[in-house]
N, C-alpha and C positions, 0 to 999 in steps of 0.2 A: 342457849345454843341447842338444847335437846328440841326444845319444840319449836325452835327454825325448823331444825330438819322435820319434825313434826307434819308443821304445815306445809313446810315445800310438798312433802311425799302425799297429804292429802291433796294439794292443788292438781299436781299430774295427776291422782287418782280421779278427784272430779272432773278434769279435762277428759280423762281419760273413758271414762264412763259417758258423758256426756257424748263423746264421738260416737259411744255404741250404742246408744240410745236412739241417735240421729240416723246412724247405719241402719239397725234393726228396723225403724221408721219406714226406712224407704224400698226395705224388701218385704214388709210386710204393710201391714196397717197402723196407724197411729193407735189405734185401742185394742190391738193384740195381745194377748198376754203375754209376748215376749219382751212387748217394749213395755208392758206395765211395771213387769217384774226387772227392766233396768233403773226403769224408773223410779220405784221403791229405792232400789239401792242406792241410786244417785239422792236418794232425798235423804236416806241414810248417815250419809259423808259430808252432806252439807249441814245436817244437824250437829255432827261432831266435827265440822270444822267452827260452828258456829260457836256450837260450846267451847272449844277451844278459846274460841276469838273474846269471847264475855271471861271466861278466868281470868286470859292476859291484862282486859281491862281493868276490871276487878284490884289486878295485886298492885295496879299504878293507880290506885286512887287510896293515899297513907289516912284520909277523913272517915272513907267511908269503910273501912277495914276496920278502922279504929271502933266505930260505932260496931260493927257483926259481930267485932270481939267482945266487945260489952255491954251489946243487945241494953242499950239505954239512951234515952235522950239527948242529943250532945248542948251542950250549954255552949257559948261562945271560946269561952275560955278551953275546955275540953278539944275544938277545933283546933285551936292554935298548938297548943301543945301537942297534940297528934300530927301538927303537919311540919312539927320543928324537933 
């Protein structure tokens, strides 16, 4: 539930950034430093939504957890048992 709201709050914030990005765009010049430096930001929040996004996937794959926890080779058998 924590990082629903997580990511809810980052999505409005990239929507959110993104509109000022688009704003700032069109009262100044697209390579202004004003839109550069939203621009940074927005690339900021999309890193950490991303990384967000790769943990989530990460903790729903029970194979591949299995393997980082035991940083070894998985034999067949090793799969099964990790995903049962």
């Amino acid at each position: 539930m924590k990082q629903e709201l997580l990511r809810a709050e980052l999505l409005m914030s990239i929507n959110n950034k993104r509109e000022e990005m688009i704003k700032t765009a069109e009262k100044e010049s697209f390579t202004s430093e004003a839109v550069l430096k939203v621009s940074q930001d927005l690339d900021e929040l999309l890193n950490i939504y991303q990384r967000l996004s790769i943990q989530e996937n990460e903790s729903n794959h029970p194979i591949q957890d299995f393997y980082i926890a035991n940083k070894k080779s998985l034999t067949p058998r090793d799969a099964c048992s990790a995903n049962g």
